[in-house]
C-alpha positions as CSV (number, residue, x, y, z in Angstrom):
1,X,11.4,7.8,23.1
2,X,9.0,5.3,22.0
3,X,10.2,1.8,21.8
4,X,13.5,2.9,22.8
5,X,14.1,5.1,19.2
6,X,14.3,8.7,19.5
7,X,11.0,10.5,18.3
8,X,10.1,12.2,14.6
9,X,11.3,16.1,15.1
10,X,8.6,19.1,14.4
11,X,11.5,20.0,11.4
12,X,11.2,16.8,9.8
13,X,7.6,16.6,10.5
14,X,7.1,20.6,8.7
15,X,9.7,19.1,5.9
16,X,7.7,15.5,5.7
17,X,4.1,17.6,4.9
18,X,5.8,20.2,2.7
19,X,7.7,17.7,0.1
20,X,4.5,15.2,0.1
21,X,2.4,17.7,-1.4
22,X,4.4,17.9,-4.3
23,X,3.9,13.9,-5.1
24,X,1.6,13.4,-7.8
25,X,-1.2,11.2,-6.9
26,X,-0.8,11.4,-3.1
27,X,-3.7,12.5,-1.5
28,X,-4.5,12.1,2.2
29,X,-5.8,8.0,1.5
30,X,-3.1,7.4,-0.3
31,X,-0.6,9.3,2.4
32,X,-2.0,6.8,5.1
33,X,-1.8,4.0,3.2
34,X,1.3,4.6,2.9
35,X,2.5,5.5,6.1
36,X,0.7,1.7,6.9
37,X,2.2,-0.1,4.4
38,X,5.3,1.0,5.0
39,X,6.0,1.8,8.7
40,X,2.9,0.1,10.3
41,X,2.0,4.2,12.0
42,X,-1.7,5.5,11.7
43,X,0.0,9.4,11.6
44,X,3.1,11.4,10.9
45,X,3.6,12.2,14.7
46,X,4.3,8.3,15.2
47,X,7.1,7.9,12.7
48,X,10.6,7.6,14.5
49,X,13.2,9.8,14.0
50,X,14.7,7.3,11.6
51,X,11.8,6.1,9.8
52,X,11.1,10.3,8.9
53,X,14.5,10.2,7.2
54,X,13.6,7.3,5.1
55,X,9.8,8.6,4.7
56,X,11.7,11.7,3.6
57,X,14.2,10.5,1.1
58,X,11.1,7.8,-0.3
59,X,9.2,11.0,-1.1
60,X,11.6,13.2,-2.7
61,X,12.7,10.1,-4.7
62,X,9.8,9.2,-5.9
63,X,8.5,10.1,-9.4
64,X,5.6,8.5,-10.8
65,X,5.8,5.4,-13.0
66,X,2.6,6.3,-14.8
67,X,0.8,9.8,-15.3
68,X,-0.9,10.9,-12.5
69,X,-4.7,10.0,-13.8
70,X,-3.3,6.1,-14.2
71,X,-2.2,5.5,-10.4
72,X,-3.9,3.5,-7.8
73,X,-6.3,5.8,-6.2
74,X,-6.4,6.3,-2.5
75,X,-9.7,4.4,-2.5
76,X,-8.5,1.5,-4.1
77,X,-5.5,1.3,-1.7
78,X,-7.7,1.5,1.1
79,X,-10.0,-1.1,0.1
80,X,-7.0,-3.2,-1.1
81,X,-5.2,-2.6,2.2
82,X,-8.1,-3.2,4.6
83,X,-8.9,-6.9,2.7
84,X,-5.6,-7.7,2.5
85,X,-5.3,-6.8,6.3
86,X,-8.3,-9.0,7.0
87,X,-6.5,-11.5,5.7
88,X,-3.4,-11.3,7.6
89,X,-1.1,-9.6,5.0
90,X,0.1,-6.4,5.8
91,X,3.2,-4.3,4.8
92,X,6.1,-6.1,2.5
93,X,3.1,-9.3,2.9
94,X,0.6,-7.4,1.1
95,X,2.9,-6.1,-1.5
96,X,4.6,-9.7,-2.4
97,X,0.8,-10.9,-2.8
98,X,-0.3,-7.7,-5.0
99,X,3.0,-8.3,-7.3
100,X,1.5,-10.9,-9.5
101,X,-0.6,-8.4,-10.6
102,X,2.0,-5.7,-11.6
103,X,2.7,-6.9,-14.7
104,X,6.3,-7.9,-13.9
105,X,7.2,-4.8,-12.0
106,X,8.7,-4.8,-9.4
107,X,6.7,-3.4,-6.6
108,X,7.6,-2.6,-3.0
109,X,3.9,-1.1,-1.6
110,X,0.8,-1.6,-3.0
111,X,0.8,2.2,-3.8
112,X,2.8,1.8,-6.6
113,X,0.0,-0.5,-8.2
114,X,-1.7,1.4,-11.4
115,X,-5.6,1.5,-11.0
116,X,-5.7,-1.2,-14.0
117,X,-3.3,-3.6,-12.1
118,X,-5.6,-2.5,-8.8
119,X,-8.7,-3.8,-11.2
120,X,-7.6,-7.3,-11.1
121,X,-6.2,-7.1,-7.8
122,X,-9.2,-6.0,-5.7
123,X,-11.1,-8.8,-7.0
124,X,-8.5,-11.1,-6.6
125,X,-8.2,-10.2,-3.1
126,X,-12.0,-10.2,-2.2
127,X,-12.1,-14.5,-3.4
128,X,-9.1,-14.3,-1.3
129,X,-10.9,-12.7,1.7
130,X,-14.1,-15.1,1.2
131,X,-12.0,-18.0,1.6
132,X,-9.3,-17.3,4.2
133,X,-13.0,-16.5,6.5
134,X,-15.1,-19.3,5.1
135,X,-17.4,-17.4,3.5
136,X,-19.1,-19.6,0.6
137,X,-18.1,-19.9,-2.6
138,X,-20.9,-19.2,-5.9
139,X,-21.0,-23.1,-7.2
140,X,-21.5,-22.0,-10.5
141,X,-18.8,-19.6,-10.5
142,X,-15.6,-20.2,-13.0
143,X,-12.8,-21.5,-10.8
144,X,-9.0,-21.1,-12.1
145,X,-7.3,-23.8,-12.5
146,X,-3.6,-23.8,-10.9
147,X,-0.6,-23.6,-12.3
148,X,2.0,-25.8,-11.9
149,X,5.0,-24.5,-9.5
């Protein structure tokens, strides 16, 4: 059992691979993105038990908020994920920061970001990345100014 919580069965694990293929706009970047963002697990085979049922009842659940052609595409997530990682921000992290640029909805994982909101968000997060490791700025770049909280 690892960490003490009883393993993902081959059933759910046959059952898990069966219903994701039926999700629009969840190819195999996508799928692991997921599986990161979510359960912190590189693979299927690492998902407890428990974490398979939820994995289970997210995916048969789950119907797309835009058409197919309009959602975040698995490269995207993967770049968006691996900055934001750099940066410290994985998991329910990452999607807080990505909200601001879901248009007021509410958002969960960064998967459910559209590939317009992913637009402004990659960007967004690169200036992020640049200064979180010192990198240095373009002086003659347009700053933002800050909003008042």
């Amino acid at each position: 059992m690892p960490n003490g919580y009883p393993p993902i069965t081959p059933a759910q694990i046959r059952k898990i691979h069966t219903v994701r293929r039926h999700v629009p706009g969840l190819d195999e970047d996508a799928y692991r993105g997921l599986l990161d963002s979510r359960f912190n697990v590189d693979s299927t085979k690492d998902l407890t038990k428990y974490q398979a049922i939820r994995l289970i009842e997210y995916l048969e659940g789950n119907t797309p908020r835009k058409h197919v052609a309009d959602r975040i595409t698995g490269a995207q997530l993967a770049m968006l994920t691996d900055i934001l990682a750099q940066c410290g921000m994985t998991g329910s992290k990452a999607a807080c920061w990505a909200r601001r640029y879901s248009n007021g909805e509410k958002i969960f994982n960064l998967d459910q970001l559209d590939k317009d909101q992913a637009r402004l968000a990659i960007p967004a997060a690169q200036a992020m990345y640049r200064e979180y490791h010192g990198v240095d700025h373009d002086p003659d770049a347009p700053r933002r100014e800050r909003l008042p909280h």
